[in-house]
Backbone as CSV, one residue per row, in Angstrom:
resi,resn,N_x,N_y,N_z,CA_x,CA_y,CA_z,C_x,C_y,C_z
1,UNK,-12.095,-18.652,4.094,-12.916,-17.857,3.178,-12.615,-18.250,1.734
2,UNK,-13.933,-18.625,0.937,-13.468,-19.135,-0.524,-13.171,-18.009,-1.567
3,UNK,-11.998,-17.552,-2.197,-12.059,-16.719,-2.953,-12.698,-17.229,-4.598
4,UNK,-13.253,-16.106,-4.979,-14.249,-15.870,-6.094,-13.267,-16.174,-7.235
5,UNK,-13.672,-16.472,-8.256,-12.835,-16.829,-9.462,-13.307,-15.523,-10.315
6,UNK,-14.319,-14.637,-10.354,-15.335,-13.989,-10.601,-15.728,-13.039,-9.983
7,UNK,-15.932,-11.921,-10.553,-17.067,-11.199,-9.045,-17.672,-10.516,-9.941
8,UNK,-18.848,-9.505,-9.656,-19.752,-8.551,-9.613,-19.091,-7.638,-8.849
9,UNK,-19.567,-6.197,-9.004,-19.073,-4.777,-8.343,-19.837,-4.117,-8.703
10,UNK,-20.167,-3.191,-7.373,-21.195,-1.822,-7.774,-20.488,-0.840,-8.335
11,UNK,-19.380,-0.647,-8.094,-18.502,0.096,-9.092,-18.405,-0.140,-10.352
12,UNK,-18.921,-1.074,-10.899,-18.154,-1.222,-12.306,-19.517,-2.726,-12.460
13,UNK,-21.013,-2.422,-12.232,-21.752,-3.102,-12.901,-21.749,-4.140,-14.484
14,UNK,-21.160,-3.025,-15.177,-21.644,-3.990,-16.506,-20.817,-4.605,-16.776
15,UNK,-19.818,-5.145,-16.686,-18.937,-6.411,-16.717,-18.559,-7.178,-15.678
16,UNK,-18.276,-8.195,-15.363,-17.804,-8.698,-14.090,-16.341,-8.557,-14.569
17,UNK,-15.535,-9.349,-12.768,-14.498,-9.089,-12.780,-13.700,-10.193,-12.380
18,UNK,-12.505,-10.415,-12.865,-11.865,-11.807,-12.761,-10.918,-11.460,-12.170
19,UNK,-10.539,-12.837,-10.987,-9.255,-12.261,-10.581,-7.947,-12.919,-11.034
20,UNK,-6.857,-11.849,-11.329,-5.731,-12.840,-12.027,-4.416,-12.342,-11.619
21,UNK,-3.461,-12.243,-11.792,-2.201,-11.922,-11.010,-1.415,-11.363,-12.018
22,UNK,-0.188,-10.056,-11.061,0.191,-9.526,-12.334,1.789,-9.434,-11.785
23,UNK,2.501,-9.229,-12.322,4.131,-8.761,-11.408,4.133,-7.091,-12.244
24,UNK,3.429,-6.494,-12.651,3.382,-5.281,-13.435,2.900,-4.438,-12.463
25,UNK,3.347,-3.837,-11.647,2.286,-2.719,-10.745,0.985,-1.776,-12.069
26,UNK,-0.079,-1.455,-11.355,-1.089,-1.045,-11.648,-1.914,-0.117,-10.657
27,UNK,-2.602,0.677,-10.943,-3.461,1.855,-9.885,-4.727,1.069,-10.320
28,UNK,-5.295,0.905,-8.756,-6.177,0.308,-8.437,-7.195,1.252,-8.783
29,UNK,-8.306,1.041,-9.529,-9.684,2.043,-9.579,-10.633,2.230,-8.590
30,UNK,-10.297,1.716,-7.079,-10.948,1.748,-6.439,-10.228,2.847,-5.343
31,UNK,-8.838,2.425,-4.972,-8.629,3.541,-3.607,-7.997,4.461,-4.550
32,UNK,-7.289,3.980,-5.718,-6.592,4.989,-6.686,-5.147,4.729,-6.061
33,UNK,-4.742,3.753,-5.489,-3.092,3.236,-4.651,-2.730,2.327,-6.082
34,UNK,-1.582,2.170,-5.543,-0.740,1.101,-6.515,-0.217,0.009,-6.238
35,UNK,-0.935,-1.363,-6.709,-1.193,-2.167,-6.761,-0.056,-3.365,-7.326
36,UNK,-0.004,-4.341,-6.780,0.948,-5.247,-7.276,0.315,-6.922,-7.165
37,UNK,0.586,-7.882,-8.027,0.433,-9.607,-7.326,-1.142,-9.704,-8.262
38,UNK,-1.964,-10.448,-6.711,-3.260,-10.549,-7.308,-4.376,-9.166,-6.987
39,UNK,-5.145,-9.443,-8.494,-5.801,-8.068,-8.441,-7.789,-8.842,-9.390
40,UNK,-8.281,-7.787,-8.880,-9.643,-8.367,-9.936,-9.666,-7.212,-11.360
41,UNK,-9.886,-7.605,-12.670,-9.497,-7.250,-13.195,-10.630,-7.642,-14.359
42,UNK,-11.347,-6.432,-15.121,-12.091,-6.434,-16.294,-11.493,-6.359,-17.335
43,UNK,-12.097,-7.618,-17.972,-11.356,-7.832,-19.065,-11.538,-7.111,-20.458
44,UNK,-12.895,-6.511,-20.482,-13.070,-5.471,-21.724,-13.076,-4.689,-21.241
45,UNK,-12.721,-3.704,-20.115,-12.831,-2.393,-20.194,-11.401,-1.873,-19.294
46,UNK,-10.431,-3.093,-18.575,-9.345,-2.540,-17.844,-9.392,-1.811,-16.465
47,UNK,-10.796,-1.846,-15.937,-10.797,-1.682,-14.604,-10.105,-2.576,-13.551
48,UNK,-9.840,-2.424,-12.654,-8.383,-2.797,-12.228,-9.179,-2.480,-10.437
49,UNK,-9.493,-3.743,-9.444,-9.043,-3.591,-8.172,-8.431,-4.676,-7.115
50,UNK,-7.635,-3.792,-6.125,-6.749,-4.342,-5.360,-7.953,-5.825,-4.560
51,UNK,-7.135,-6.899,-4.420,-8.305,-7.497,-3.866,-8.464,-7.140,-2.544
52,UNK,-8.489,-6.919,-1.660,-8.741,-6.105,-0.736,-10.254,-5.340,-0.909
53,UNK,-9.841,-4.388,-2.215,-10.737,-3.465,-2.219,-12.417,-4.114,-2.937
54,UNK,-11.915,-5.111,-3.757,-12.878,-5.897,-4.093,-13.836,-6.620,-3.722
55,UNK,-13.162,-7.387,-2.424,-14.052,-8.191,-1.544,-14.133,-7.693,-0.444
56,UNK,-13.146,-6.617,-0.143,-13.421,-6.424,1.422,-14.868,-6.118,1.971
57,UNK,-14.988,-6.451,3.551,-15.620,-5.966,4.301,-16.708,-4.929,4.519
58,UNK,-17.762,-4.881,4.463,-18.156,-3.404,4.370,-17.908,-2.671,5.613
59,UNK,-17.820,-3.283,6.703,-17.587,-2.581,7.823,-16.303,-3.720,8.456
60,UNK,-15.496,-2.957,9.400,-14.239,-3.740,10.166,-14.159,-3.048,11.610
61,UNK,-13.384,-4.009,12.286,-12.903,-3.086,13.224,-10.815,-3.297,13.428
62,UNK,-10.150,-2.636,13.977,-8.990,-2.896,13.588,-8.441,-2.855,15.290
63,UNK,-7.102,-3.295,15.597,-7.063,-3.951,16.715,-5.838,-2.720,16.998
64,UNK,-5.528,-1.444,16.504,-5.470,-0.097,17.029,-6.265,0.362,17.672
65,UNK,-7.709,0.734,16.885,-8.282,1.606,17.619,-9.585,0.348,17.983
66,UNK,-9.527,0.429,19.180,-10.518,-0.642,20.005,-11.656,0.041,19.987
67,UNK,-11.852,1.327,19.589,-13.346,1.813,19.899,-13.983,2.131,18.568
68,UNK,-13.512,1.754,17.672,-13.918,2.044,16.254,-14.259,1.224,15.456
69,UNK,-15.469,1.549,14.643,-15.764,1.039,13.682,-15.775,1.686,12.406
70,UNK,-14.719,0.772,11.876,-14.629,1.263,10.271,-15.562,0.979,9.040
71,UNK,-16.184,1.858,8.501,-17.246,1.506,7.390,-16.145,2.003,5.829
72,UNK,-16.368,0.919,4.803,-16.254,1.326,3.811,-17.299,2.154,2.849
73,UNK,-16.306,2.927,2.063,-16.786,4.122,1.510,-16.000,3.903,-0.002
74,UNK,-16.745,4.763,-0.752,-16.386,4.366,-2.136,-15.875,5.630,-2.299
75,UNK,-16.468,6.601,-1.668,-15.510,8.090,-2.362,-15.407,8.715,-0.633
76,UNK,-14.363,8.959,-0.873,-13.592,10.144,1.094,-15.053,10.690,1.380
77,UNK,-15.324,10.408,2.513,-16.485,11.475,3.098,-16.341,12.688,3.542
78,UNK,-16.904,13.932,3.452,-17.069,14.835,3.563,-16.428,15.785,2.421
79,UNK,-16.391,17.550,2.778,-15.781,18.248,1.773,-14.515,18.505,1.600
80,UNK,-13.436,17.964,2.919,-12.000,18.331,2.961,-11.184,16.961,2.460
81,UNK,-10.211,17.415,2.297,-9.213,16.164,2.224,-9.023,15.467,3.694
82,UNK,-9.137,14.136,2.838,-8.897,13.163,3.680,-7.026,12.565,3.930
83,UNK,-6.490,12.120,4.855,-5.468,10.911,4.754,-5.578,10.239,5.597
84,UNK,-4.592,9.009,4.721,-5.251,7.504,6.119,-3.982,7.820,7.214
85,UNK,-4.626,7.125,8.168,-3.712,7.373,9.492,-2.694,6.510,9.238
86,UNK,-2.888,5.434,8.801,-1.626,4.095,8.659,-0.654,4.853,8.097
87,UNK,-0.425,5.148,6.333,0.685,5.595,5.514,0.925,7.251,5.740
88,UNK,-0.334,7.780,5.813,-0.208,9.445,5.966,-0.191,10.298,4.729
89,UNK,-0.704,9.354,3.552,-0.996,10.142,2.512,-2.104,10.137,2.373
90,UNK,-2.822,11.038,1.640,-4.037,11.344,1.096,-5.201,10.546,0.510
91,UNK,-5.847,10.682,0.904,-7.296,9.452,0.665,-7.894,10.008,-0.713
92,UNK,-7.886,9.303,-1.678,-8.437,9.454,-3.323,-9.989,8.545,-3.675
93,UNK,-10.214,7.522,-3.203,-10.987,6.441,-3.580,-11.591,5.881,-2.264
94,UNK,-11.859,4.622,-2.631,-12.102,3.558,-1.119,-11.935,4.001,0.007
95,UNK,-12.102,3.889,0.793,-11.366,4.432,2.352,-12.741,3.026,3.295
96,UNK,-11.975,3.524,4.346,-12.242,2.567,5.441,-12.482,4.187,6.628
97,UNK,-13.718,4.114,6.896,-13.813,5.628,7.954,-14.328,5.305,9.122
98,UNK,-14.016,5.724,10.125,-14.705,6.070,11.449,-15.525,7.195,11.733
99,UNK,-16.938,7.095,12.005,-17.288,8.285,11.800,-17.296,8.627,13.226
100,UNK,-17.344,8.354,14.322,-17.035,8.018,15.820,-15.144,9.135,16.040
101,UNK,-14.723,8.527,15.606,-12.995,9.055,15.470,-12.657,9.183,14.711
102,UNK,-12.954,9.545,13.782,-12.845,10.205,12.317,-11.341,9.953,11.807
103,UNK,-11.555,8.940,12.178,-9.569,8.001,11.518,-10.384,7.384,10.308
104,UNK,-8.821,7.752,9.047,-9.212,7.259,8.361,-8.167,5.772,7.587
105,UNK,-8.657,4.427,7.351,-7.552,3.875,6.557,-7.822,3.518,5.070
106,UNK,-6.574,3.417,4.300,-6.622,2.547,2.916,-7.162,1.486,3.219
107,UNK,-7.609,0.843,2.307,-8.099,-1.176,2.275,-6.933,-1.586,2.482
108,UNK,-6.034,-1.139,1.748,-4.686,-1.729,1.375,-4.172,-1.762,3.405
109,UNK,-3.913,-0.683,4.150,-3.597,-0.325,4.838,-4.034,-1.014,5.721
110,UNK,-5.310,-0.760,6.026,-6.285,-1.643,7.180,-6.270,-3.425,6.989
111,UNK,-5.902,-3.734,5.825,-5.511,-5.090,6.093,-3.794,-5.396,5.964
112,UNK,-2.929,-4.329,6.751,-1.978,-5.005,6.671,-1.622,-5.799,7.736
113,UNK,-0.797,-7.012,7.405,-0.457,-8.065,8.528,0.104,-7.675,9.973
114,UNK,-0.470,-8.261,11.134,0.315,-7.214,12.197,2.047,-7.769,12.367
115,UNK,2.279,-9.083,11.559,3.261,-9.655,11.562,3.675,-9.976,10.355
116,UNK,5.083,-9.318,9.842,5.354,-9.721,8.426,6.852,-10.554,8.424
117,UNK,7.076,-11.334,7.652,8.511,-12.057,7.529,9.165,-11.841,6.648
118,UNK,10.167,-10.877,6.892,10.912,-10.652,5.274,12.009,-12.220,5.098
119,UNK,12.101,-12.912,5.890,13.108,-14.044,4.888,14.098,-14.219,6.249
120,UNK,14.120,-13.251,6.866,15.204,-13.206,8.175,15.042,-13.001,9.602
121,UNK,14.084,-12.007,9.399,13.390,-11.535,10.540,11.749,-10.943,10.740
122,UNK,11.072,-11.265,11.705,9.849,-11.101,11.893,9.531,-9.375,12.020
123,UNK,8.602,-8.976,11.318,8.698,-7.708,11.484,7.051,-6.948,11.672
124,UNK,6.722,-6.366,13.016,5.581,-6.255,13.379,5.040,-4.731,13.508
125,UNK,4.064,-5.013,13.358,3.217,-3.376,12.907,2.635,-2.557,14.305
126,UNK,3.132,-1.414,13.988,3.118,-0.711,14.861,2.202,0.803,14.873
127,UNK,1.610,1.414,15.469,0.895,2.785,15.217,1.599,3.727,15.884
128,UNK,3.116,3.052,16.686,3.861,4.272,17.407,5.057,3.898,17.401
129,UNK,6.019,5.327,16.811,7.202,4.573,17.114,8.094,4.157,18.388
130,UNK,8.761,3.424,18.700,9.631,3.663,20.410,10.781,4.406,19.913
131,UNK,11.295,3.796,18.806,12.591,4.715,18.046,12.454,5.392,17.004
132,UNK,13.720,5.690,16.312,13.642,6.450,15.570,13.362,5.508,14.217
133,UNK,12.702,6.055,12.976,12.815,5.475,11.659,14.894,5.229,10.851
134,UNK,14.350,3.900,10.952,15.606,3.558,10.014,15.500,4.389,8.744
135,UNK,14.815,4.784,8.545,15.295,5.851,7.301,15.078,7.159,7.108
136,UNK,14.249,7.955,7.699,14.451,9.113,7.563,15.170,10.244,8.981
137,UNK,14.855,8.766,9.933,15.578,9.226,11.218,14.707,10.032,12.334
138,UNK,13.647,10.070,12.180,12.554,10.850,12.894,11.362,9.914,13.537
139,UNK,10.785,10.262,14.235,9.545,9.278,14.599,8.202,9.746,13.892
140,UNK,7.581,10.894,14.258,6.548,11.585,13.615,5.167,10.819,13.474
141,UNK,4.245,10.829,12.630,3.177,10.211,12.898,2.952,8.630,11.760
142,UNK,1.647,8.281,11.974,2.041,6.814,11.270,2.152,5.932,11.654
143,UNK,2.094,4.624,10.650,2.712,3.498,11.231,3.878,2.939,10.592
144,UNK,4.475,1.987,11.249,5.353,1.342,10.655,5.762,-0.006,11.067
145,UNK,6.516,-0.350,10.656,7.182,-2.084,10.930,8.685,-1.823,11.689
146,UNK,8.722,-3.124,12.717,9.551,-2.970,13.555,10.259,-4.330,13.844
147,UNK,11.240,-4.622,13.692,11.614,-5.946,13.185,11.713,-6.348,14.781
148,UNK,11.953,-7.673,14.969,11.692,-8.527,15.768,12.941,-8.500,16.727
149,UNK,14.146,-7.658,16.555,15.020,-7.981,17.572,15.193,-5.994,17.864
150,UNK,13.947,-5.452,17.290,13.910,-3.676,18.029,14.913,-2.984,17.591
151,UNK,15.957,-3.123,16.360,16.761,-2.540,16.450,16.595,-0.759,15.257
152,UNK,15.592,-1.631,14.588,15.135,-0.192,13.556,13.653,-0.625,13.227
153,UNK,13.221,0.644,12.706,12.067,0.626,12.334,11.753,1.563,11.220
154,UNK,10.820,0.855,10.183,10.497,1.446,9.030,8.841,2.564,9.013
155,UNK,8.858,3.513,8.585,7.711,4.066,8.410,7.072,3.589,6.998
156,UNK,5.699,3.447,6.902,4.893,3.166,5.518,5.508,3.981,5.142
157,UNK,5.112,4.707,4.984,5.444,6.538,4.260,6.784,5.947,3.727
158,UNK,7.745,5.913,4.834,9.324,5.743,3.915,9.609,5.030,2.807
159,UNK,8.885,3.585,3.505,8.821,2.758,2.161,8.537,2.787,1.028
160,UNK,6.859,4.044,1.209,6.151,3.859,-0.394,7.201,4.951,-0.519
161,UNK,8.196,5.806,-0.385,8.952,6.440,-1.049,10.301,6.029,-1.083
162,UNK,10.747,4.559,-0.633,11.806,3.853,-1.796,10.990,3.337,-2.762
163,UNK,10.240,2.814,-2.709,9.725,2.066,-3.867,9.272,3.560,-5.257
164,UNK,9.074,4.293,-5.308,8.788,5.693,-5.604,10.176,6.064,-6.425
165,UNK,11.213,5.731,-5.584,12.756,6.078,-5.920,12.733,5.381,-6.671
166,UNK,12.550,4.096,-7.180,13.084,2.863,-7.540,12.340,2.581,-8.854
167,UNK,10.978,3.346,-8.805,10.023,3.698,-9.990,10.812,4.294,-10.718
168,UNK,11.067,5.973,-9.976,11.752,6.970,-10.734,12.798,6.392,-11.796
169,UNK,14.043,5.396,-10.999,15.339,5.301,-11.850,14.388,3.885,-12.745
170,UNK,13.428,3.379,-12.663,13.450,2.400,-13.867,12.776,3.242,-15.236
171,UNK,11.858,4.393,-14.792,11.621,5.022,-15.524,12.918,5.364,-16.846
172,UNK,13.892,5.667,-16.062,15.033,6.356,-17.087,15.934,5.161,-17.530
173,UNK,15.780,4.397,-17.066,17.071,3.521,-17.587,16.857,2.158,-17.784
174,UNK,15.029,1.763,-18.295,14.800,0.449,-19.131,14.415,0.988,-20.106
175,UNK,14.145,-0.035,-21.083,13.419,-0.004,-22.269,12.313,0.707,-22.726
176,UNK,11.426,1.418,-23.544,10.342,2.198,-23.380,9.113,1.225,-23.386
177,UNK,9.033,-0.051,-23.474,7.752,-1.386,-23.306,8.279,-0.870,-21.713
178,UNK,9.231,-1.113,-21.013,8.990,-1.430,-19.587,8.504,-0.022,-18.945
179,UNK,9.160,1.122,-19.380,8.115,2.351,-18.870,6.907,2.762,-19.478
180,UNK,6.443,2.280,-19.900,4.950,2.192,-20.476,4.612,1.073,-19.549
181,UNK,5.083,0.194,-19.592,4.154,-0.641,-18.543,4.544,-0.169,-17.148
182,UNK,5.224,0.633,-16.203,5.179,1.026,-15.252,4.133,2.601,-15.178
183,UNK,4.372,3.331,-16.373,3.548,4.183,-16.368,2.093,4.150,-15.349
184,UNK,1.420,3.195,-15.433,-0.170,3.500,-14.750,0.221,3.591,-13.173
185,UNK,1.449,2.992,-13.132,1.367,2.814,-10.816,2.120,4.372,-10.862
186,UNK,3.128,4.745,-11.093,3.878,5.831,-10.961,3.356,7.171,-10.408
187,UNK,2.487,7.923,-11.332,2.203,8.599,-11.036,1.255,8.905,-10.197
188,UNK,0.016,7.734,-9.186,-0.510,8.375,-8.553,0.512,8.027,-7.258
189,UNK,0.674,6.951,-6.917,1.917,6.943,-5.848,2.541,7.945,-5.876
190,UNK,3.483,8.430,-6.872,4.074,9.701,-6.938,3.414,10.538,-6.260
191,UNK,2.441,11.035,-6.611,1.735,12.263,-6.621,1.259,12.518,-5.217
192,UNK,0.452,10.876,-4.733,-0.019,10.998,-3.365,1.280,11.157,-2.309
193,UNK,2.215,10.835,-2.469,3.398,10.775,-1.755,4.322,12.361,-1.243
194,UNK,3.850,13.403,-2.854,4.717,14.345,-2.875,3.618,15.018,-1.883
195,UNK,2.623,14.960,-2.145,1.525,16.178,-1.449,1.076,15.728,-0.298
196,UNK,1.975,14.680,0.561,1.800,13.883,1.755,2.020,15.353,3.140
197,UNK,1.216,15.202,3.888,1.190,16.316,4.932,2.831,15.932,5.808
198,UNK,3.716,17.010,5.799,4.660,16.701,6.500,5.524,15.756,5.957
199,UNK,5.493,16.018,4.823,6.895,14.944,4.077,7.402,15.114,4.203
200,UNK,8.582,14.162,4.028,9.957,14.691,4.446,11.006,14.873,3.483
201,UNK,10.587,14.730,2.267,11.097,14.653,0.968,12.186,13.501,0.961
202,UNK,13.348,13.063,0.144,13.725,12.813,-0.747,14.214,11.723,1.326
203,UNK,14.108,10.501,0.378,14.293,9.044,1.854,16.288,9.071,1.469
204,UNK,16.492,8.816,2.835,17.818,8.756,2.780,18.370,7.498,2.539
205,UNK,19.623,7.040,1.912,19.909,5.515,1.659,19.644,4.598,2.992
206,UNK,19.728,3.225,2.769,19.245,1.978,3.706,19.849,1.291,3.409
207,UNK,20.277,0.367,4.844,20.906,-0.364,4.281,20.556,-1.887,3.911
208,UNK,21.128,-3.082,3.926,21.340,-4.222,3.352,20.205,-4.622,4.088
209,UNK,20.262,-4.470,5.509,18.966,-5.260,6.478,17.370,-4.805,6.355
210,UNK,17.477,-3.618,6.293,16.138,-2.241,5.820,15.744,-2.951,4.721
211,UNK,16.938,-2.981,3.655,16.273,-3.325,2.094,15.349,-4.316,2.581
212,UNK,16.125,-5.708,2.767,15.156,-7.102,2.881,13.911,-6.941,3.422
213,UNK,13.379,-5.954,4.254,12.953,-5.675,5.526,10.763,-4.758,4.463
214,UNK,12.275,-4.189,3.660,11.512,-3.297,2.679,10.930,-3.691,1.406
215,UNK,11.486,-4.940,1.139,10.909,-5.735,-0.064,9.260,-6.239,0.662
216,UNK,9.419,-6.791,1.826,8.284,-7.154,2.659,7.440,-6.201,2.485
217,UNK,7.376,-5.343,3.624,6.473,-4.300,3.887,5.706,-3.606,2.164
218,UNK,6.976,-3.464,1.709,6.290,-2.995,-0.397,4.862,-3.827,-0.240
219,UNK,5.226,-4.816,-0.401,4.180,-6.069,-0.960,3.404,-5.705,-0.187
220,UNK,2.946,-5.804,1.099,2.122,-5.823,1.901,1.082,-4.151,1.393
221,UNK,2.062,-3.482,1.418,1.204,-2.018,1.122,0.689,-2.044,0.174
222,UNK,1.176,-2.947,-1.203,0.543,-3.075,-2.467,-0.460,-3.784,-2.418
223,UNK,-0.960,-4.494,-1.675,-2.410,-5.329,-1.377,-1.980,-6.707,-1.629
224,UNK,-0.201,-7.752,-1.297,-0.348,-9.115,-2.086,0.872,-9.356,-0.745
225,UNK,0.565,-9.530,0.381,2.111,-9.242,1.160,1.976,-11.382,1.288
226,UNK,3.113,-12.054,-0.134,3.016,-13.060,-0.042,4.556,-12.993,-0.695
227,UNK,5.625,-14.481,-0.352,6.780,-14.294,-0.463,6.957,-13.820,-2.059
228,UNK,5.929,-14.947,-3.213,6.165,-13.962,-4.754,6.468,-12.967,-4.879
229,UNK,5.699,-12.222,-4.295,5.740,-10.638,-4.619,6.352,-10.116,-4.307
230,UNK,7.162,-10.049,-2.441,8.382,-9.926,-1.912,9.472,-10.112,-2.909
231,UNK,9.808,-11.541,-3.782,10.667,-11.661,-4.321,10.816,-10.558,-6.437
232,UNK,9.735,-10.415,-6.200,9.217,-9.307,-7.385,9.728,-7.728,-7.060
233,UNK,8.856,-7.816,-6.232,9.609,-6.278,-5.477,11.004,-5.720,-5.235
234,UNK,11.827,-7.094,-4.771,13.152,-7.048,-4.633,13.757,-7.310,-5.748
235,UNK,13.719,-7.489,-6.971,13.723,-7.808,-7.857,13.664,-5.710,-8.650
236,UNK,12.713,-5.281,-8.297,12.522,-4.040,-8.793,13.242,-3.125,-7.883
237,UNK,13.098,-2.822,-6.753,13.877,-1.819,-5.735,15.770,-2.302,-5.906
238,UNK,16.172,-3.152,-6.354,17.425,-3.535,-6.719,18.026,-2.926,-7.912
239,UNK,17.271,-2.821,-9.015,17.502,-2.386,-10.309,18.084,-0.585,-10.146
């Protein structure tokens, strides 16, 4: 598939949109998630989307649910709150819906890899757990990544709340250029995370193997799951 140097969007008609790469996380204007790597990006007005959300698909099907077809949507359908089934937080923007099984995913979500490589070990996506989460210690609903020799397994959810942690302490203890430039991802991650159905609040430490494990999976949820960004990410969840 040739990617666009350029695009057009019905979202955001009167300018086009270029795509360019960032190591700065950013909230995507399309699902309203937070965004990392390559993104399409208006240059006079600062609209901002994940590529995913840019080019994707108008309709998919995903190799969970075999009987579904997912249509994209620009705003959650219907009058209640929505969340995607993958991470388990709350649907703001974009979504990917079934109107058949009324599952819902992120762009970000619905294209994540069913196989990811953090650097050591192969780590594959799952919609159930067999064990328990390497980090909060529970199974519960969701998906997550499950490394290649079965010994732990990560929930989305957990992850976007180290990376969340890892926001928090750069917030307090860089420079005020670097929390101004983290400012735009923070708070909706934050926000979608705290008001997540069944949180579990505050992720318990991880260790050395999880981390590596967790630099991966970051990237991937941010819409760029490529080793750069892995090494960006780890780079930030370290600090």
């Amino acid at each position: 598939m040739k990617i666009e140097r350029e695009i057009t969007h019905l979202m955001h008609p009167r300018h086009k949109l270029r795509l360019e790469y960032t190591e700065i996380p950013y909230n995507c204007d399309g699902c309203k998630e937070a965004g990392i790597g390559y993104k399409y990006k208006c240059q006079q007005c600062g609209f901002n989307l994940h590529k995913v959300c840019a080019v994707g698909a108008p309709r998919i099907t995903h190799p969970f649910y075999e009987k579904c077809e997912f249509k994209l949507y620009y705003y959650p359908p219907g009058k209640g709150k929505r969340v995607c089934d993958a991470c388990r937080t709350y649907v703001h923007g974009f979504v990917y819906h079934c109107n058949s099984c009324d599952f819902d995913l992120h762009p970000c979500c619905a294209n994540l890899p069913q196989v990811l490589d953090d650097g050591k070990h192969n780590l594959y996506l799952c919609n159930k757990l067999s064990s328990s989460c390497h980090s909060c210690g529970g199974k519960g609903l969701g998906w997550s990544y499950r490394s290649q020799c079965k010994t732990y397994n990560l929930h989305l959810s957990c992850v976007k709340e180290m990376l969340v942690e890892s926001w928090q302490a750069i917030y307090f203890n860089v420079d005020k250029n670097k929390v101004r430039q983290m400012h735009t991802s923070i708070p909706s991650l934050k926000g979608s995370l705290q008001n997540r159905p069944g949180a579990r609040g505050t992720v318990k430490k991880y260790g050395q193997m999880a981390g590596t494990a967790a630099r991966a999976i970051i990237s991937a949820i941010l819409g760029d799951p490529t080793a750069i960004v892995a090494a960006v990410i780890g780079g930030i969840i370290s600090k």
